[in-house]
TORKOL-4160 file (C-alpha; in steps of 0.2 Angstrom, whole numbers, padded with zeros to 4 digits, m for minus):
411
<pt num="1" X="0000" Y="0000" Z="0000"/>
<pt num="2" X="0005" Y="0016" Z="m0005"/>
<pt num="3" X="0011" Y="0027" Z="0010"/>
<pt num="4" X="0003" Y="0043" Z="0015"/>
<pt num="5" X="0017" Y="0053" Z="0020"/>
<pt num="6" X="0027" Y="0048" Z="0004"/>
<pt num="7" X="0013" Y="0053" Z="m0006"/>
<pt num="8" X="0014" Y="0071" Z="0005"/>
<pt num="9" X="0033" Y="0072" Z="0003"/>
<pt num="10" X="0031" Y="0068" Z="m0016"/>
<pt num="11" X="0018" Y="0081" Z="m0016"/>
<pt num="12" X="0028" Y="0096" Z="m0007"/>
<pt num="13" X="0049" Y="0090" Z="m0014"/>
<pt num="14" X="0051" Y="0089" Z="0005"/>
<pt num="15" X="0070" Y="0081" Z="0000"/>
<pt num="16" X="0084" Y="0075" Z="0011"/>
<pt num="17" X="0076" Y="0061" Z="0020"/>
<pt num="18" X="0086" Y="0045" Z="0020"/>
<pt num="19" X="0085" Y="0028" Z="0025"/>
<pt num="20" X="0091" Y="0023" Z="0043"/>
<pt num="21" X="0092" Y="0004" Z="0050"/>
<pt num="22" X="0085" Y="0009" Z="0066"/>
<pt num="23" X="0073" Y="m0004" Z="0075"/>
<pt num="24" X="0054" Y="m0004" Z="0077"/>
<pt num="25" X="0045" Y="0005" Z="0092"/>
<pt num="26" X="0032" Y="0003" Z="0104"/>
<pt num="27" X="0019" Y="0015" Z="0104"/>
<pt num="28" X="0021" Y="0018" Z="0121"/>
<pt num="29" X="0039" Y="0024" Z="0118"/>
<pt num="30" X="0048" Y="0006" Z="0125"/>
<pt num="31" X="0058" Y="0004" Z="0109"/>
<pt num="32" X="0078" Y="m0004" Z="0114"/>
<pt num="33" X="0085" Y="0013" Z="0104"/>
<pt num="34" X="0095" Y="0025" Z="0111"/>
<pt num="35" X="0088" Y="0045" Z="0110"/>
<pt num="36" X="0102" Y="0049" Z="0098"/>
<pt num="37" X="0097" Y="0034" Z="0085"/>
<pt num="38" X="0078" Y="0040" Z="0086"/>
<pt num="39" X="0068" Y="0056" Z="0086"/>
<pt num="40" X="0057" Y="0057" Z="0100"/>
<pt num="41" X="0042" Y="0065" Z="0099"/>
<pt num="42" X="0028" Y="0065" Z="0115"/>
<pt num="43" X="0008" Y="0062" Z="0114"/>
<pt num="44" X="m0003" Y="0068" Z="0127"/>
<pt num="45" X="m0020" Y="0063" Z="0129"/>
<pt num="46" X="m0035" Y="0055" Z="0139"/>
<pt num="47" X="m0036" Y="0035" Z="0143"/>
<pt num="48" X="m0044" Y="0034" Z="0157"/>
<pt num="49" X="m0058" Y="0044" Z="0165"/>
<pt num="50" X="m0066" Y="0058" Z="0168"/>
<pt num="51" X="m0057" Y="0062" Z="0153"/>
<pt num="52" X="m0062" Y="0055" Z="0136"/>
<pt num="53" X="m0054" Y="0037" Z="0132"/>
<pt num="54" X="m0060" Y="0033" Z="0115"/>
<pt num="55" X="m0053" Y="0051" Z="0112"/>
<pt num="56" X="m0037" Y="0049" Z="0121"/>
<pt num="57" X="m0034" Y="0030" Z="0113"/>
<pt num="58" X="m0037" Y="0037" Z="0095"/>
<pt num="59" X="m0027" Y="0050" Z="0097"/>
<pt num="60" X="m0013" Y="0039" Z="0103"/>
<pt num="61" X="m0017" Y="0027" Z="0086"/>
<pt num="62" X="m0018" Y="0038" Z="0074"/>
<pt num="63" X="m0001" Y="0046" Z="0080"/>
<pt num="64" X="0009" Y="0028" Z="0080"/>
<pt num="65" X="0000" Y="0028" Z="0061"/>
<pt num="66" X="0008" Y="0043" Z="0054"/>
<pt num="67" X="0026" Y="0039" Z="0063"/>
<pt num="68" X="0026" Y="0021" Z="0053"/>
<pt num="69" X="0023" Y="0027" Z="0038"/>
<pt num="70" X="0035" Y="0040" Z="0038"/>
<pt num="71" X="0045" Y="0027" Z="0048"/>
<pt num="72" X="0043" Y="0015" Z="0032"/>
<pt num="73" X="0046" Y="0030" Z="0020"/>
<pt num="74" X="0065" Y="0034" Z="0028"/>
<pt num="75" X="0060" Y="0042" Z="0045"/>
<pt num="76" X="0065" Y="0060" Z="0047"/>
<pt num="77" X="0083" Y="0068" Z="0046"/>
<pt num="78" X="0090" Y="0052" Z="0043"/>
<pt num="79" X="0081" Y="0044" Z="0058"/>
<pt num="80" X="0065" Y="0036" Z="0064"/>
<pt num="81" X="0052" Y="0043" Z="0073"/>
<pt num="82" X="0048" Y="0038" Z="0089"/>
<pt num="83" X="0032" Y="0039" Z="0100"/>
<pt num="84" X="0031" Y="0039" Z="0120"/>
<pt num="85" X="0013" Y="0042" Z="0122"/>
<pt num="86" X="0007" Y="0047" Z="0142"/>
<pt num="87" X="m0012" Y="0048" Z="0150"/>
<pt num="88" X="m0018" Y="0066" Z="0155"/>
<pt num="89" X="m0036" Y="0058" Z="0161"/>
<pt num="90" X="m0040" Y="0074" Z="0155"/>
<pt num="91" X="m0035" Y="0080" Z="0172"/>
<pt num="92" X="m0025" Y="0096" Z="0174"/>
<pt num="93" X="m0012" Y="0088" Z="0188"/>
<pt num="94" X="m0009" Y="0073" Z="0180"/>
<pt num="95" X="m0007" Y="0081" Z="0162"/>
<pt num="96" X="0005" Y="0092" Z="0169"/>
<pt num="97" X="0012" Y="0077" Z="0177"/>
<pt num="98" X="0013" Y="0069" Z="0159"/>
<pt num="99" X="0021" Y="0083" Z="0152"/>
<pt num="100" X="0036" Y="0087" Z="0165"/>
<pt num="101" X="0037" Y="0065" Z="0162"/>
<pt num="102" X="0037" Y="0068" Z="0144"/>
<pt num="103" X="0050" Y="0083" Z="0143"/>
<pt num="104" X="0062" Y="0077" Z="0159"/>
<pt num="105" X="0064" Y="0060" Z="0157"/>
<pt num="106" X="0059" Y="0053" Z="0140"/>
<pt num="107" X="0066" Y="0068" Z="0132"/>
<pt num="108" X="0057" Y="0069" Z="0117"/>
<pt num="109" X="0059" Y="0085" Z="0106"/>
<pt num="110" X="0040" Y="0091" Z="0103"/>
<pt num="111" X="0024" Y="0085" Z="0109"/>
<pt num="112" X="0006" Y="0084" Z="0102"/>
<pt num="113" X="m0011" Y="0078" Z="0106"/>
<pt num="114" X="m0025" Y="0082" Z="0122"/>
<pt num="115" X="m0041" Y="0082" Z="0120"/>
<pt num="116" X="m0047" Y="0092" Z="0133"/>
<pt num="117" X="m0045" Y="0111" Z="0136"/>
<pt num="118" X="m0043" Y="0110" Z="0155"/>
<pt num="119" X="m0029" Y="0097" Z="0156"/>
<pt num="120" X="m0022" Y="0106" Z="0138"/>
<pt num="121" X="m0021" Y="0125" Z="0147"/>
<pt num="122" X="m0010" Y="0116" Z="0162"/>
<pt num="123" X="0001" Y="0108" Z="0148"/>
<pt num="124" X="0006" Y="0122" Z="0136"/>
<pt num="125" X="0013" Y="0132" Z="0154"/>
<pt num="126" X="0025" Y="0116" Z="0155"/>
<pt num="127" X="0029" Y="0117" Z="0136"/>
<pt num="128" X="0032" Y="0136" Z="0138"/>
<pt num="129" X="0041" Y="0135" Z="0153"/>
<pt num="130" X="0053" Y="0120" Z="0147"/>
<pt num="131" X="0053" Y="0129" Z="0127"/>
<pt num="132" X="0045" Y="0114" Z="0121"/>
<pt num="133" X="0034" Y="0114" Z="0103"/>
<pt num="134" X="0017" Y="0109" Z="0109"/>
<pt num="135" X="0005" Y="0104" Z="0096"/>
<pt num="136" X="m0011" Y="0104" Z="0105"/>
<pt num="137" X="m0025" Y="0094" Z="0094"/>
<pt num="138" X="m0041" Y="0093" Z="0100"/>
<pt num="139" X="m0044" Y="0105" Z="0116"/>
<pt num="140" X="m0053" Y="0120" Z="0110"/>
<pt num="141" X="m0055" Y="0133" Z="0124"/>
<pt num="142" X="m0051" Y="0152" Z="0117"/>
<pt num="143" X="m0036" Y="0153" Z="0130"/>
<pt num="144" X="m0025" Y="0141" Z="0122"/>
<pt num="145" X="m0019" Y="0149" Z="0110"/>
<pt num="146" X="m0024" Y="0167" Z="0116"/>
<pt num="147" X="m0010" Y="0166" Z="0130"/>
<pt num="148" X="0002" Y="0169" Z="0115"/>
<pt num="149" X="0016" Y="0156" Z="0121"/>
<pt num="150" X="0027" Y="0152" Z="0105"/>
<pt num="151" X="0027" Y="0136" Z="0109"/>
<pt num="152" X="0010" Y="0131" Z="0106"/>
<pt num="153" X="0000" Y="0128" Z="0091"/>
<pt num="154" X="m0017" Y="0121" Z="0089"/>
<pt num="155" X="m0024" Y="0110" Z="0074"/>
<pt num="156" X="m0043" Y="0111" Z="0080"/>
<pt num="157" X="m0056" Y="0124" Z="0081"/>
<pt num="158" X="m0057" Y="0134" Z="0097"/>
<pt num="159" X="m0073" Y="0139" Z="0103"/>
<pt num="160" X="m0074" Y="0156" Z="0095"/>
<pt num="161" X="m0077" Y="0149" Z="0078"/>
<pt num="162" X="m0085" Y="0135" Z="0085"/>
<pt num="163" X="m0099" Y="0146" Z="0096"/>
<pt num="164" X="m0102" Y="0159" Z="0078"/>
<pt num="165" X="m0107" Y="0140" Z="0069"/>
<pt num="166" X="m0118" Y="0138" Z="0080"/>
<pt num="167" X="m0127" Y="0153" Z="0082"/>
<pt num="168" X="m0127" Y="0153" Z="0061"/>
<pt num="169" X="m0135" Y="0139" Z="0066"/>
<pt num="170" X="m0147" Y="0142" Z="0075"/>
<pt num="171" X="m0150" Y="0157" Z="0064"/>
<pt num="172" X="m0150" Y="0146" Z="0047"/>
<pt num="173" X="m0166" Y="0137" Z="0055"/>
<pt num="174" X="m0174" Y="0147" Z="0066"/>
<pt num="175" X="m0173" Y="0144" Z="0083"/>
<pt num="176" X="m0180" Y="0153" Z="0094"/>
<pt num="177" X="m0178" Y="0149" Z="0113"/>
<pt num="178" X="m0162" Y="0139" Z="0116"/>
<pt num="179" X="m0157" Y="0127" Z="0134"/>
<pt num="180" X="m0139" Y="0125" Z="0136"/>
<pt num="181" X="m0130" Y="0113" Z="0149"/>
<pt num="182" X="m0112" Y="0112" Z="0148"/>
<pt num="183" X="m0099" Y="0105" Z="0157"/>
<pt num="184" X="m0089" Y="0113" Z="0172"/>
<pt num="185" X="m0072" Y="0114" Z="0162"/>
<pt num="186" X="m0064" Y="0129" Z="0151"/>
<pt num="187" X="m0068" Y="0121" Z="0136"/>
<pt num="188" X="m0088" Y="0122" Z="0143"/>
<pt num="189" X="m0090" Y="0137" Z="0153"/>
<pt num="190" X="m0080" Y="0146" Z="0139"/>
<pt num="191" X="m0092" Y="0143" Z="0126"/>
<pt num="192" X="m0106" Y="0147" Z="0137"/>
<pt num="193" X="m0097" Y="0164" Z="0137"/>
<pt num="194" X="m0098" Y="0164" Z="0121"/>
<pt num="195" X="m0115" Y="0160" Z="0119"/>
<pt num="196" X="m0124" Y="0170" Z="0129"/>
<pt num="197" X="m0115" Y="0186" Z="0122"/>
<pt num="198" X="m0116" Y="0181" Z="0104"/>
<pt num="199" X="m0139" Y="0176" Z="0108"/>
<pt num="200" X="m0142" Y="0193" Z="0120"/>
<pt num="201" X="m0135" Y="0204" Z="0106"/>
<pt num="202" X="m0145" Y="0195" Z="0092"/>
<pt num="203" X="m0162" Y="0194" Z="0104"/>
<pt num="204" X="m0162" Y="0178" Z="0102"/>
<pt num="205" X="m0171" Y="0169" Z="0121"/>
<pt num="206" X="m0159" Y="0158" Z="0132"/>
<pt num="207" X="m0155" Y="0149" Z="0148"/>
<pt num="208" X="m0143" Y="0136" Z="0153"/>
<pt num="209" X="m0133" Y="0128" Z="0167"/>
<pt num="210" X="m0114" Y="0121" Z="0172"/>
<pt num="211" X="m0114" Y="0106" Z="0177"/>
<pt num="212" X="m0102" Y="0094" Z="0183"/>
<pt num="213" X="m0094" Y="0081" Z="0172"/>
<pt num="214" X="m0092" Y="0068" Z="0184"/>
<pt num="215" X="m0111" Y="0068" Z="0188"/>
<pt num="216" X="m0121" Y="0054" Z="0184"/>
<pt num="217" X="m0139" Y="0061" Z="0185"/>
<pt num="218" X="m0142" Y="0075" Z="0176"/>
<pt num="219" X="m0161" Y="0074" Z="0178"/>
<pt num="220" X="m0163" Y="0089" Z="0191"/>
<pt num="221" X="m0154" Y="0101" Z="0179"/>
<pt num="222" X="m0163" Y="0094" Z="0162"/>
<pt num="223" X="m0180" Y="0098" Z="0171"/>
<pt num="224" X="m0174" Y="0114" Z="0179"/>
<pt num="225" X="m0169" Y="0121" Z="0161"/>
<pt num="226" X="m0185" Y="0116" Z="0152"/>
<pt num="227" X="m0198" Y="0117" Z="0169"/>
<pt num="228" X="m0210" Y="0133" Z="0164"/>
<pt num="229" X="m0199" Y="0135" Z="0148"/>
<pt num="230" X="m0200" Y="0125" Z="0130"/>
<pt num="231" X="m0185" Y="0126" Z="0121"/>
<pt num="232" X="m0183" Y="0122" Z="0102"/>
<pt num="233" X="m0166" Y="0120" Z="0106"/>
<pt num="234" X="m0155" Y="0111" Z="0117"/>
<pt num="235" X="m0137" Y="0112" Z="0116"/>
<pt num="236" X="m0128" Y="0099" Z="0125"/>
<pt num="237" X="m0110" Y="0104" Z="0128"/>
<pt num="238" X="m0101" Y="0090" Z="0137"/>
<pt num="239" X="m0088" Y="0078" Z="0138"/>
<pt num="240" X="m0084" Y="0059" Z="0138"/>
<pt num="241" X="m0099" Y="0049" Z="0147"/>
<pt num="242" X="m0108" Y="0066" Z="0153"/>
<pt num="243" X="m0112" Y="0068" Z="0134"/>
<pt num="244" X="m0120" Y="0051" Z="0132"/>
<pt num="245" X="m0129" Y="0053" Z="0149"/>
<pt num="246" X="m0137" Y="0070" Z="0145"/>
<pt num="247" X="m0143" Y="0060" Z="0129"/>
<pt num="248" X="m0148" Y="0045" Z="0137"/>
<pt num="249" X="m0160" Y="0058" Z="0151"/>
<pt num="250" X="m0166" Y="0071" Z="0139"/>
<pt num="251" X="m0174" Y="0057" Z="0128"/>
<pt num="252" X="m0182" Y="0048" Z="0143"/>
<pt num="253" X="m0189" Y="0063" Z="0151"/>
<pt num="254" X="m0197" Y="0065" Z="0134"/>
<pt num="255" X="m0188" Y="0083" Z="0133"/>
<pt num="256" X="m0176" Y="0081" Z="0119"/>
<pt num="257" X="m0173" Y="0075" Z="0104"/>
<pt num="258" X="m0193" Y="0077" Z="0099"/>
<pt num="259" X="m0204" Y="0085" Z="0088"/>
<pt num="260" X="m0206" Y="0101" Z="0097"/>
<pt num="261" X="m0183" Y="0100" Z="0102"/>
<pt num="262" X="m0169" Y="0096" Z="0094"/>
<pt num="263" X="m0155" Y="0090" Z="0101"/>
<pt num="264" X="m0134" Y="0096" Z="0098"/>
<pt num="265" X="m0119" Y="0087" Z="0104"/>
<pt num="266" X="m0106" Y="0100" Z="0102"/>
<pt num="267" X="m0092" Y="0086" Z="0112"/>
<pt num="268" X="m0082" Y="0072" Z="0099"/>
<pt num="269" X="m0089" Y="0058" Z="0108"/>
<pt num="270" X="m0105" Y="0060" Z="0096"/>
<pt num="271" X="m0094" Y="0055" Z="0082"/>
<pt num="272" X="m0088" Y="0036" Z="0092"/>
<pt num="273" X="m0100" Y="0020" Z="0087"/>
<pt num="274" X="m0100" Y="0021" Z="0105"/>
<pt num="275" X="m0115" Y="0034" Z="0109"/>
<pt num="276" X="m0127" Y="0019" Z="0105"/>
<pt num="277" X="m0121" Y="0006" Z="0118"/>
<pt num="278" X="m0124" Y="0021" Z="0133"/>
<pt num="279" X="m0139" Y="0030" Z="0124"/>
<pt num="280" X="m0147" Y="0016" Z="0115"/>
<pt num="281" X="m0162" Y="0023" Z="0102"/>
<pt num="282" X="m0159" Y="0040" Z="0111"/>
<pt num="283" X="m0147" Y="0047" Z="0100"/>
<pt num="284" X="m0157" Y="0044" Z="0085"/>
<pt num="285" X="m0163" Y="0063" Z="0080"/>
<pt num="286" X="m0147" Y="0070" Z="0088"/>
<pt num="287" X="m0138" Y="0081" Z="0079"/>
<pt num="288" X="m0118" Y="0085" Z="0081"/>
<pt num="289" X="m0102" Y="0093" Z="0074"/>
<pt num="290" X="m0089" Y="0087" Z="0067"/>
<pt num="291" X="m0072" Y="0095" Z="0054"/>
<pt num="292" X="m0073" Y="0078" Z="0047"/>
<pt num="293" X="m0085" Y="0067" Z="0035"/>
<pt num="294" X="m0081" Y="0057" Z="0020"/>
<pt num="295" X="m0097" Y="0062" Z="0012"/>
<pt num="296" X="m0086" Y="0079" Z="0010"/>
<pt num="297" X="m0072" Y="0081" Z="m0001"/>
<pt num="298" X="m0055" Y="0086" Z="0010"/>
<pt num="299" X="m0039" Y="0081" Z="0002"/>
<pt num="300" X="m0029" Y="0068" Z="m0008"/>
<pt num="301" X="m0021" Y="0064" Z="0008"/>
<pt num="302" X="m0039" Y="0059" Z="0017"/>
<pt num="303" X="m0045" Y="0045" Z="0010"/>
<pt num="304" X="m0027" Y="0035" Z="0011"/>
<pt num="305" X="m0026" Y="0040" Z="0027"/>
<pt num="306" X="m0045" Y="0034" Z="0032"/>
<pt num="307" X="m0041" Y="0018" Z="0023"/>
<pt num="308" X="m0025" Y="0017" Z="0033"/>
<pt num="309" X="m0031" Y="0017" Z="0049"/>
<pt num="310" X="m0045" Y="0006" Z="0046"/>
<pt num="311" X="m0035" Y="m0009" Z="0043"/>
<pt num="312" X="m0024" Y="m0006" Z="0056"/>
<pt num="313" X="m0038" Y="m0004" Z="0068"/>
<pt num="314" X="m0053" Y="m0011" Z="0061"/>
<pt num="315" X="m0065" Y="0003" Z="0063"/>
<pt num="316" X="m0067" Y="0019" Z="0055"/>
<pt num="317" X="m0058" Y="0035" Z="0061"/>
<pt num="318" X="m0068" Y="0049" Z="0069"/>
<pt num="319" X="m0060" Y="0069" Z="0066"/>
<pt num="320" X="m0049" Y="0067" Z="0081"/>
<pt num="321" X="m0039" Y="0055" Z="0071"/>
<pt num="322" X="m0038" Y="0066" Z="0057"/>
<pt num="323" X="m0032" Y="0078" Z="0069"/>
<pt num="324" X="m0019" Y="0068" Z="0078"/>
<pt num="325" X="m0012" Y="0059" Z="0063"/>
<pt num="326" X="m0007" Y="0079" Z="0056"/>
<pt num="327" X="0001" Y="0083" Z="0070"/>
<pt num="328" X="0014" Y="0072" Z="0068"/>
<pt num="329" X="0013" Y="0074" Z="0048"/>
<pt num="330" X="0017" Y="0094" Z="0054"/>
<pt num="331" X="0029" Y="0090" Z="0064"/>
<pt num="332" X="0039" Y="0078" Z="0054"/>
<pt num="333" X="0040" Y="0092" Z="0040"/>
<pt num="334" X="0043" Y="0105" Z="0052"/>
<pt num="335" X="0060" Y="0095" Z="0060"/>
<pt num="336" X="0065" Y="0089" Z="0041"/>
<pt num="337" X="0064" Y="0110" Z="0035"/>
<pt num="338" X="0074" Y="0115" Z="0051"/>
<pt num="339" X="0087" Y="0102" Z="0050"/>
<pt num="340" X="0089" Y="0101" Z="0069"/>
<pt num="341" X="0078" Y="0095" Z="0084"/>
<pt num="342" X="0082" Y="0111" Z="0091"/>
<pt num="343" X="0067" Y="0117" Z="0098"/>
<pt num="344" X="0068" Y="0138" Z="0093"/>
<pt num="345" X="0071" Y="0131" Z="0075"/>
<pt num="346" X="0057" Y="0120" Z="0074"/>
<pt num="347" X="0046" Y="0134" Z="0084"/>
<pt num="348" X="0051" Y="0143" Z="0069"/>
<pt num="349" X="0047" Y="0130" Z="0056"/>
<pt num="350" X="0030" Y="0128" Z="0064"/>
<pt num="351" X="0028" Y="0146" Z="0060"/>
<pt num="352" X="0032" Y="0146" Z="0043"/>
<pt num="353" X="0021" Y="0129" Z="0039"/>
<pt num="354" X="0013" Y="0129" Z="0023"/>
<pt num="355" X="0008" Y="0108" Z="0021"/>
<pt num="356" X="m0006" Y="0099" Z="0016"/>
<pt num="357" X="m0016" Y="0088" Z="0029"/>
<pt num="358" X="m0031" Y="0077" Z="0029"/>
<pt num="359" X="m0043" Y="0091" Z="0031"/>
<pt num="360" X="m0033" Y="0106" Z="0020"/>
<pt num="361" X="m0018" Y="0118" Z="0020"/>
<pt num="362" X="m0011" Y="0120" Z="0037"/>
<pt num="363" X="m0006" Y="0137" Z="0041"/>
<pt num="364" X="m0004" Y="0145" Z="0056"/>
<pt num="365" X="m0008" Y="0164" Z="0060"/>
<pt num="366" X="0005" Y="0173" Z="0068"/>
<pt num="367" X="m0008" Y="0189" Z="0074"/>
<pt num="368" X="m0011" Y="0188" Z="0092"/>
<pt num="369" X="m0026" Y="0183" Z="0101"/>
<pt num="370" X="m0038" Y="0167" Z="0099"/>
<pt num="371" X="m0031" Y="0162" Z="0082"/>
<pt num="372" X="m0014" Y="0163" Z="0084"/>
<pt num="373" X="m0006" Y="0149" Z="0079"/>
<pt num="374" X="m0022" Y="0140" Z="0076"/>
<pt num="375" X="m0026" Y="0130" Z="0060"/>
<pt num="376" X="m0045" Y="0132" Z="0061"/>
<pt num="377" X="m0052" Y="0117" Z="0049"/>
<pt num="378" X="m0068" Y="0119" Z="0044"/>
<pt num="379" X="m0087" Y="0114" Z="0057"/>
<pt num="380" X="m0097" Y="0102" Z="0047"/>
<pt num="381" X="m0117" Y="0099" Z="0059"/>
<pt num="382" X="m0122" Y="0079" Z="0056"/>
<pt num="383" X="m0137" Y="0072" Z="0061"/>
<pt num="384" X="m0142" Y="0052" Z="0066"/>
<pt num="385" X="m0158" Y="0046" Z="0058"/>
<pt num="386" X="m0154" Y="0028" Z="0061"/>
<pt num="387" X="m0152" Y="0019" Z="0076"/>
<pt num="388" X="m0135" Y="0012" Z="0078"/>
<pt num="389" X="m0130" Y="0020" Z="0062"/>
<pt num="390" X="m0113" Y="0022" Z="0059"/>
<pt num="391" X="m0104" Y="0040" Z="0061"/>
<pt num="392" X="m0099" Y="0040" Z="0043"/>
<pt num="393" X="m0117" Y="0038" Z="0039"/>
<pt num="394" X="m0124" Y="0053" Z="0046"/>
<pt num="395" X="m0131" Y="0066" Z="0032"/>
<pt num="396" X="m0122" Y="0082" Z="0035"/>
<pt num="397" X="m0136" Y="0096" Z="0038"/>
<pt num="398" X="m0126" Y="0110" Z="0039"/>
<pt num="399" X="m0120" Y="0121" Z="0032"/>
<pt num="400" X="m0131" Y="0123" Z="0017"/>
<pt num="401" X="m0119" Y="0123" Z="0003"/>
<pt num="402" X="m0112" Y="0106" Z="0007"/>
<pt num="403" X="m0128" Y="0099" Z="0016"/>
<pt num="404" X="m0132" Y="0081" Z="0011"/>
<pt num="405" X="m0149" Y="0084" Z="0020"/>
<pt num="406" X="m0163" Y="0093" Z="0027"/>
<pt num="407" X="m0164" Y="0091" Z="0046"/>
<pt num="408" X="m0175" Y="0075" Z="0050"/>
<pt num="409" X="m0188" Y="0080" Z="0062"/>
<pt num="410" X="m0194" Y="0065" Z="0075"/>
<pt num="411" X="m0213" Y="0061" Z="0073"/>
């Protein structure tokens, strides 16, 4: 099979990598080479709760993915790539834990993943304060990348973009009155922010509540948000189980997905086969985002890539892998132009990225504030009209010019 990253470096004359008889690696980093035969690079995410695992153990996959093939096609600066992978739960402490471990004693050069914007705001003050590249590839809280810190680049929206698509959104098809429950991390309460700004300007009636993700019975909040009020709308802004939970309530208190309100996921987890073994036929009607879906066309690098990671895994990727197996595609090209693991000359590479991923062009703005070194890939809304259908075969709603279908109201 035709290797992805060969086909990128074909693609963009990236020259001057060689072969190297280096050994194969673990993806946990417990390879027999020494750090001066290999090229370290960290990942960072969630595989264990109250984190996201599905998340965290994609992220992790589609990471070991992109370093065999460029493995296979001659490694980077004459070396292979090497992975050493550590658990954040999600958690600030332990993801700062697993970053100090990653940077002091594993020593790896640059570090990517996270999926979670309270454990990824601990870790970029570890990557600034050690002037280590952080790729951060799915945590999207504004303050991110808003801090500044040269070290830090993102690869996934950031609620900013993601809170104007919704409120398009909810313009696009005219809602009225919207119910927002969202989780009590950055990543929630800063898009609640958002929210309520972007709806009290436009007129547009609203109410919501923070929650914690750790709860198991959401009930009192879901009928304390809809009691005396009846929403078109209800935005559920979480996390990992919380998501599936909110679904799973909602639907048995009759309040959402029905006729009379619709339902948005605005977390990943929407996009794992998993929904349906905690929701069962409640996420049918539900409708989520997503930066990826093959009924859309991306780039020449997606599909190799999708069809990659399906027959080393056996499933279909979700967007996160997308987003992790660029990260190390970025990376890679960004240690092969500076010619040094260095970390101000990669820093500076990153800066001047101009490269083709599975979901476009990566760039990466150098004007201060909430995009600032930020690729933002684009929001595409799905909806499930199936039970136990496949993520893959959602219809994509919005927006309009790419939609596949109209929204599917619930009888």
């Amino acid at each position: 099979m035709k290797k992805v990253f060969g086909f990128m470096v074909l693609m963009f004359t990236l020259v001057g990598i060689v072969g190297c008889s280096a050994e194969d690696s673990s993806s946990e980093g417990t390879g027999s080479e020494s750090s001066e035969e290999v090229i370290k690079i960290g990942g960072i995410g969630p595989l264990t709760p109250p984190g996201s695992p599905e998340l965290g153990e994609e992220l992790q996959q589609s990471m070991q993915l992109a370093i065999d093939e460029i493995n296979a096609d001659g490694g980077v600066l004459g070396k292979d790539l090497e992975l050493y992978f550590e658990d954040s739960s999600g958690a600030p402490e332990k993801g700062q834990s697993a970053m100090e471990k990653l940077i002091t004693k594993e020593n790896v050069v640059a570090i990517a993943g996270e999926g979670h914007s309270s454990a990824a705001l601990a870790e970029i003050e570890v990557a600034k304060r050690n002037n280590v590249p952080f790729i951060v590839a799915e945590a999207w809280s504004d303050a991110i990348t808003e801090k500044g810190y040269e070290q830090v680049f993102r690869v996934a929206p950031n609620n900013t973009m993601f809170s104007k698509r919704i409120v398009e959104f909810v313009e696009e098809f005219g809602y009225e009155n919207i119910s927002i429950i969202a989780e009590d991390s950055d990543w929630g309460i800063g898009n609640v922010d958002l929210l309520k700004q972007q709806f009290e300007e436009k007129g547009i009636k609203f109410n919501s509540t923070i929650v914690s993700r750790e709860t198991k019975d959401y009930v009192p909040q879901l009928l304390e948000l809809t009691e005396n009020n009846e929403p078109d709308l209800l935005l559920n802004i979480m996390t990992g189980v919380g998501a599936y939970l909110v679904v799973k309530q909602a639907h048995e208190l009759g309040i959402s997905p029905t006729a009379e309100t619709a339902m948005f996921m605005g977390g990943a987890d929407a996009a794992y086969p998993e929904i349906w073994e905690t929701t069962g036929e409640a996420s049918k009607y539900v409708i989520w985002q997503t930066p990826y879906s093959p009924k859309a066309k991306f780039t020449d690098l997606t599909e190799p890539m999708v069809e990659a990671f399906k027959e080393e895994f056996d499933r279909n990727p979700s967007y996160v892998a997308l987003h992790g197996y660029d990260t190390v595609l970025i990376l890679a090209d960004a240690i092969e132009r500076a010619g040094s693991t260095d970390p101000d000359e990669i820093i500076a590479a990153l800066e001047e990225t101009k490269l083709m991923g599975t979901r476009g062009e990566v760039t990466f703005p150098l004007e201060k504030g909430p995009d600032y070194h930020n690729w933002l890939p684009d929001l595409l809304f799905m909806q499930y009209t199936e039970i136990d259908q496949a993520p893959d075969d959602a219809e994509i709603v919005f927006p309009s010019n790419v939609a596949t279908s109209d929204i599917v109201i619930p009888e």
